[in-house]
N, C-alpha and C positions, 0 to 999 in steps of 0.2 A: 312957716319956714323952720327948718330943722337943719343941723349944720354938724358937722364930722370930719375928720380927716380924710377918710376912706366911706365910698359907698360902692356896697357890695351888688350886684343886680343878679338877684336867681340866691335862693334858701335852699337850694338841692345839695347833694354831697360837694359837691365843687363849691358854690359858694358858700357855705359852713364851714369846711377844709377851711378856704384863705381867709376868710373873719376871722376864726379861731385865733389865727398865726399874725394875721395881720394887727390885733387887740394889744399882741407887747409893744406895738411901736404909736399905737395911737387912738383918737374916736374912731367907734365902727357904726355905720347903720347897715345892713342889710334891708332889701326891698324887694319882697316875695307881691308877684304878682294875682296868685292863688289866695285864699283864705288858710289854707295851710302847707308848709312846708313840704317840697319833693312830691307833689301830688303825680307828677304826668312822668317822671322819669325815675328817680333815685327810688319812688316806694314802689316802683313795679318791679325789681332788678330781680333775677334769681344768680347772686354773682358767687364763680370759684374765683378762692385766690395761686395762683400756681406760676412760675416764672418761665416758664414753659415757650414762652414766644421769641420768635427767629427776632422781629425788630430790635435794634438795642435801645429805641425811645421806650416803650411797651415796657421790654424787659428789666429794665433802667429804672423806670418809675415804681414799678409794681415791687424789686429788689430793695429801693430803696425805700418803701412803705413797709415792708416786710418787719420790720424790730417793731413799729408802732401796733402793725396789727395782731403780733405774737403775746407783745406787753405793753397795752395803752394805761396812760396814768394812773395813778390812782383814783377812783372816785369819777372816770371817765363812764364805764358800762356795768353792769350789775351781773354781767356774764361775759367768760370768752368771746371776743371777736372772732376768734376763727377753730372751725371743728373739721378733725381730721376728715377729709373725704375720700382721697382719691380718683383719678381723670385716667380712663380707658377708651382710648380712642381705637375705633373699631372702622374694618371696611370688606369687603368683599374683596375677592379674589381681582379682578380688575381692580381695586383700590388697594392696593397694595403698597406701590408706590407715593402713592398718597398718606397713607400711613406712616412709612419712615420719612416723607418728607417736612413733615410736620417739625423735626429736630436736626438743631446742625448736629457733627460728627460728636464736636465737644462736649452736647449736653449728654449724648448717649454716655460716652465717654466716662462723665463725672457723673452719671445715674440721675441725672434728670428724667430718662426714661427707661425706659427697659423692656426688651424685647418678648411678647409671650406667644404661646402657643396657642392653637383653638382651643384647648383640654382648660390651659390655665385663663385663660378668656371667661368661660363654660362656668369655671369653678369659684370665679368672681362675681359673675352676674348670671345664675343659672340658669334667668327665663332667657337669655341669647339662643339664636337658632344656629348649631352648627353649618348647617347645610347655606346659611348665608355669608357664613365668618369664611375670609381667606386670610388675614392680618389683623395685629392685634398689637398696641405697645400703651402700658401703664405711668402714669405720671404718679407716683408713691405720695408725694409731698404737696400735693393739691386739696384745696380746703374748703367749706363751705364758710364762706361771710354772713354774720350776721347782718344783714342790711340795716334791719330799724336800728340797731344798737348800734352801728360803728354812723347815723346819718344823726340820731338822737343824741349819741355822746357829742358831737361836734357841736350838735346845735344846743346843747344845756354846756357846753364847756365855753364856747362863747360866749352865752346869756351870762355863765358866772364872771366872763373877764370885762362884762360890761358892753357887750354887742347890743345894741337896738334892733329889734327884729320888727319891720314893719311891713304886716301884710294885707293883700288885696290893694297895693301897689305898684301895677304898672305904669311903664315911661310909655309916657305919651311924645314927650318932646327932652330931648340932651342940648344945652349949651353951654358954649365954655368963654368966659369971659373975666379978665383979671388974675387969671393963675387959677378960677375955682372955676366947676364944671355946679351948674343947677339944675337938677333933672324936675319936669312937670310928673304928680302922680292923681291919682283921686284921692290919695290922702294928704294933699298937700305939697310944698315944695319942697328937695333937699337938696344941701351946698354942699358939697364934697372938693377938698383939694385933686383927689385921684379916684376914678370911677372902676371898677373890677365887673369885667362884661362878662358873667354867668349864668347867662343867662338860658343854658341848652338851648334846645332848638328855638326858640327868638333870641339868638345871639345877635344873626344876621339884623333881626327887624331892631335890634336896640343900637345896634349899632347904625343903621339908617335912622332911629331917632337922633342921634347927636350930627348929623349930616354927612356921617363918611359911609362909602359902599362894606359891603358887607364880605367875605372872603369865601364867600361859593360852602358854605354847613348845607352838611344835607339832612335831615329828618330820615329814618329808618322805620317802619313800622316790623315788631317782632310781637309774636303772636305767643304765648305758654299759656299750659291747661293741666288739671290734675286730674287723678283718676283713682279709684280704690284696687289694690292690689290680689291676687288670686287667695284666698284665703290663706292655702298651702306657703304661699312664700310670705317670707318678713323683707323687706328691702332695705333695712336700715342699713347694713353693714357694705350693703354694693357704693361700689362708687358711682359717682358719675359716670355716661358711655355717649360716647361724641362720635357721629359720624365723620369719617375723616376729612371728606367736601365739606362739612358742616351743613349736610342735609335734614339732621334732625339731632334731638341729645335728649337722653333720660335720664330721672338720677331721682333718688328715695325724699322724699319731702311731707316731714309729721305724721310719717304713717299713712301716707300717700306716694302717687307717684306724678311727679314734675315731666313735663314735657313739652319739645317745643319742636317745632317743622324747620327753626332757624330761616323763617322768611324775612325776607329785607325789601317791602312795600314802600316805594316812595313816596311822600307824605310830606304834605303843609302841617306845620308848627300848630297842633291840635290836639286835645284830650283824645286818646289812639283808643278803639276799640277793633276787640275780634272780629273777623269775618267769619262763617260759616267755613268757607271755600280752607281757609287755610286751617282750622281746625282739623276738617277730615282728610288733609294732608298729612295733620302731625300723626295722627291716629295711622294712618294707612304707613307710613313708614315707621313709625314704631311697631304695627303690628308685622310687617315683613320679618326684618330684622330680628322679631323675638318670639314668644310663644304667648305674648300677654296678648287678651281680647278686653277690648275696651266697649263696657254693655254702655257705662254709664261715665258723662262728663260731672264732674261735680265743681268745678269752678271753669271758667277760662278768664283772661285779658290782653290784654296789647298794650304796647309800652312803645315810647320812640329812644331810640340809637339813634345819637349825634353823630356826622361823622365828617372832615373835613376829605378835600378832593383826594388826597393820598392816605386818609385814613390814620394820620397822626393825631394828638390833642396838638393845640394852636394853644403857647402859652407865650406872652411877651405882651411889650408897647409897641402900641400902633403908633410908628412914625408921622402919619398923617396927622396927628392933634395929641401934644401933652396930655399926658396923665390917665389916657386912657390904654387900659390892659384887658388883653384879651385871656378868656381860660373856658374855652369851650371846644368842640367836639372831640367828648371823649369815647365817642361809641360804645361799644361792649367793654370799654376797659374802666369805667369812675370808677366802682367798688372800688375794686384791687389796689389802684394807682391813686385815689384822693389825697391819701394823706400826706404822698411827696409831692402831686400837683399846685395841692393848697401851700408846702411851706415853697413852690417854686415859682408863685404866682408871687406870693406875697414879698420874697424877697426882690421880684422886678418891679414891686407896685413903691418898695424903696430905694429903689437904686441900688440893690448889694447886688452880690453875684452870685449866681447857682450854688447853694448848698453843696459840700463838698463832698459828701456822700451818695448825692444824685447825679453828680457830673463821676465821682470813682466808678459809681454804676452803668456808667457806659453815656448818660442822657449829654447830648452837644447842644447850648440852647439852640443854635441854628437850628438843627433838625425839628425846633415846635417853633419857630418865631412866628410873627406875622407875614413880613418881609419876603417867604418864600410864595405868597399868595401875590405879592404885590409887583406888577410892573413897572 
């Protein structure tokens, strides 16, 4: 038996985030059900950071991570969290609309984006194919995240505030009796006052181990693959290039090139692998769109995208049993958004109230509660 304030369930960016933050207020164990930390979700990411999104939860969270991931402690990463990249979102002449509907009037407004031509499109990412481009609008201030570094500073920034990290611990069984919640694992029992259900996509199934229904997380399967670039071109400098449906996105990756068909596979809660089928989709719309030919794959994988019925994160306590806090489907957005998910988890796992920074940023806790899942 092992006994803590707080027990965290899931080592990915999410639960590292609220350990992290939750460490000033008390014991932490964390209980990774992998051999290592972030194995199925948080190490596959290829995440931008960019404020870019219509939602004001999304936008809200991602704003208010924004100072942390610009300047994380000292002594948190051993490099910048985030490297200028740039997000050009591209579409054909039919996609046009599409294109500016991506931004309300105001972000245009205050240069959140910017309107370009096919020439200045062209002149950003030169393997684009004219003859495809009908719309074009640049997001300046979008950034590539260091993933290992902003998922590893969390998890050595915990271990130093005194987090237990124990893995190859799945719940088998949640019960709450006496004010304290006892989860079953293969490494033995742990008591926790207040339980933090991080568990990505086994949210649902941890949350049916302590006996309550689960809030409808759906698992996403998302396919990326790399490729070695035409001799003649360097990609370093291009930004990111998103179809504006999010039909596929390319962007420069260590002297390579990242790419992805943005497929959303429905999926049981599983170590995700490539399919064939969806590879040669990423391939065939990338090579539409541009002038790159792809002889040779040189890595692919698949990763799962959590994501709740309306595609918000679900952060709060579950009304149905004390002490237990939900902080999962973050879908395409944990990168960006962990670091105010984690302090907005943790302060409902003590009873304060939204961080005042996260709530000036637009974030209503209603809009992530439980509650709106529940009838």
């Amino acid at each position: 038996m092992q006994e803590a304030d707080f027990l965290v369930i899931g080592a990915g960016v999410a639960g590292a985030s609220v350990a992290y933050r939750l460490a000033e207020h008390g014991s932490v164990i964390m209980a990774e059900m992998e051999s290592q930390p972030g194995y199925h979700t948080s190490g596959r990411s290829a995440a931008l950071y960019s404020k870019r999104y219509k939602n004001p939860a999304i936008r809200g969270f991602a704003a208010a991570s924004g100072a942390f991931l610009e300047n994380p402690p000292e002594g948190f990463a051993s490099a910048p969290l985030l490297k200028p990249r740039g997000l050009l979102i591209i579409g054909r002449e039919d996609q046009a609309d599409a294109v500016t509907d991506q931004f309300t009037p105001d972000q245009i407004r205050d240069g959140v984006a910017e309107t370009l031509t096919v020439d200045d499109a062209v002149d950003l990412v030169p393997c684009l194919n004219r003859d495809y481009l009908g719309a074009a609008m640049l997001v300046p201030a979008a950034s590539d995240i260091d993933v290992n570094g902003l998922h590893r500073g969390f998890l050595a920034a915990s271990s130093r505030a005194g987090v237990t990290l124990i893995t190859d611990a799945s719940i088998t069984k949640l019960s709450h009796m006496g004010g304290k919640w006892t989860a079953e694992t293969p490494q033995g029992q742990i008591m926790a006052r207040v339980v933090i259900n991080a568990a990505g996509a086994w949210a649902d199934d941890v949350a049916a181990a302590s006996g309550l229904g689960g809030l409808g997380i759906q698992p996403l399967r998302r396919t990326c693959l790399t490729f070695d670039p035409p001799a003649d071109l360097d990609p370093a400098p291009w930004p990111m290039a998103m179809d504006a449906e999010e039909e596929f996105y390319f962007k420069p990756e260590a002297g390579r090139i990242l790419a992805s068909p943005c497929d959303e596979h429905q999926s049981q809660p599983t170590d995700a692998q490539p399919e064939e089928i969806d590879i040669a989709h990423g391939v065939d719309r990338v090579e539409r769109a541009t002038s790159l030919k792809v002889s040779r794959i040189t890595h692919s994988w698949a990763g799962l995208r959590c994501f709740m019925p309306d595609r918000l994160p679900v952060v709060g306590a579950d009304p149905r049993a004390e002490g237990f806090i939900w902080l999962a489907g973050l879908g395409g957005f944990g990168m960006m958004t962990s670091e105010a998910l984690g302090r907005a988890a943790a302060a409902v796992a003590v009873q304060a109230s939204l961080p005042a920074d996260i709530v000036s940023a637009g974030v209503e806790a209603s809009a992530v509660a439980p509650e709106r899942f529940l009838s």
